[in-house]
N, C-alpha and C positions, 0 to 999 in steps of 0.2 A: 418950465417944470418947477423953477426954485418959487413962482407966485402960486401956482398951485397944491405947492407944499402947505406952502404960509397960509392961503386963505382954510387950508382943512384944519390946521391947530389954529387958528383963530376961530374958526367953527366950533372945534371941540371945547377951546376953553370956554368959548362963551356958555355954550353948552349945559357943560359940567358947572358954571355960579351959576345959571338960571335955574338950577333944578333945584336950590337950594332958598329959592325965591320968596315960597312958602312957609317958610319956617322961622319963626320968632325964636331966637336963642337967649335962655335965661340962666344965671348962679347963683347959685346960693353956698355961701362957706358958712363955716362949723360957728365962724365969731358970732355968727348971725343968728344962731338956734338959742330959743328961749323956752322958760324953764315948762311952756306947753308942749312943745316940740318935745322934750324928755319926757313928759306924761305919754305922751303919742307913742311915743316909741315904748314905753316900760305898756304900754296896752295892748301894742303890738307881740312883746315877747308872753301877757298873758293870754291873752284870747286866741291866739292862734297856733294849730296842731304844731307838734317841735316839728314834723315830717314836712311841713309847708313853710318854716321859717327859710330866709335868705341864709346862702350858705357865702361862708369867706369868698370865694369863687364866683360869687351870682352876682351880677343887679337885680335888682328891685324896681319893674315898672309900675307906676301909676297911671291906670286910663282912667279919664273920666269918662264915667256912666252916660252922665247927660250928652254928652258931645259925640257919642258913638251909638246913640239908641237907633236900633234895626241893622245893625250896621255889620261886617264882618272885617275885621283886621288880622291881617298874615304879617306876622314877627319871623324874620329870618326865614319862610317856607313854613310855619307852623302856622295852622288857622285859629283863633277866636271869636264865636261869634256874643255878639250884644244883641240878645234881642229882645229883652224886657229892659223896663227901665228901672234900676234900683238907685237909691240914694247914696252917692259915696263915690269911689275909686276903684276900681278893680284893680288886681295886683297879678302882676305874669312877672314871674322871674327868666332870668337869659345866664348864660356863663359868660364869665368875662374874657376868654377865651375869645369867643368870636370876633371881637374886638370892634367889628362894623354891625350897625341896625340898621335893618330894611325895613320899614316897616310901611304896606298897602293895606290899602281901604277900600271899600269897594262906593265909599259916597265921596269920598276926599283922592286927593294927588298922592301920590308914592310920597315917602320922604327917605334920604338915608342920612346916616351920620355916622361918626367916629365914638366909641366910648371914650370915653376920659380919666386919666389914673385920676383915685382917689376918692370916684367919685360910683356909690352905692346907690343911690335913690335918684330917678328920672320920673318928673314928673310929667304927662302928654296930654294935653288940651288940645280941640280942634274946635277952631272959631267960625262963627255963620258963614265970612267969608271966603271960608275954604282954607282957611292959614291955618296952618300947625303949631302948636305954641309949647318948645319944649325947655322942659329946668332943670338945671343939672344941680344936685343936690350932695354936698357930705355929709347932711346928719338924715334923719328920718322926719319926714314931712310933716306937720298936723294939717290936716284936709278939711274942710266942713264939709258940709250936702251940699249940694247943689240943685 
């Protein structure tokens, strides 16, 4: 009994790190933002409705366009679809409340994670090879096109 125990939590943990397999994790701190980064951001608080800004409580997602075209992604139960391809980032905010992201695709692998105090702006890249590539950001990103 006591090997059959053992072989199911060695299942499970292995389990639980491979599903994590997929996913490039990235940081970026506040020391690191330069003085484009602050343009980005002061463009952000002009060109977009106050009713759509991050609120103290949100994250701020970044998908990229190109890495998701045709594609639908489900954020915690909620759907998004891409299905034209525009130039840029698409932006979905979350409450930080939730505290875990789930986030499915329907061309790519599930991925989940932990939010992170401190941390406002995530940036979500998905690479040809089916890897997920995410940045965990504390100030607000400058993005180019893609």
């Amino acid at each position: 009994m006591k090997i059959v125990f053992f072989l199911i939590m060695v299942l499970l943990t292995s389990n639980s790190c491979s599903a994590q397999n997929n996913i490039d994790f990235y940081y970026q701190d506040k020391t690191k933002a330069t003085a484009t980064d602050s343009a980005a951001y002061k463009s952000y608080l002009e060109n977009i409705p106050k009713e759509f800004l991050k609120k103290d409580d949100e994250v701020l997602l970044f998908f990229n366009n190109a890495a998701f075209i045709d594609d639908v992604i489900t954020i915690n139960g909620k759907s998004y679809n891409f299905e034209n391809y525009t130039c840029g980032y698409r932006q979905i905010r979350i409450t930080k409340s939730e505290e875990k992201i789930k986030i499915i695709s329907k061309k790519k692998e599930s991925m989940e994670f932990n939010l992170k105090k401190g941390i406002d702006y995530i940036i979500i890249n998905g690479g040809f090879d089916n890897k997920w590539s995410v940045t965990f950001s504390e100030y607000f990103p400058t993005m180019e096109c893609l």
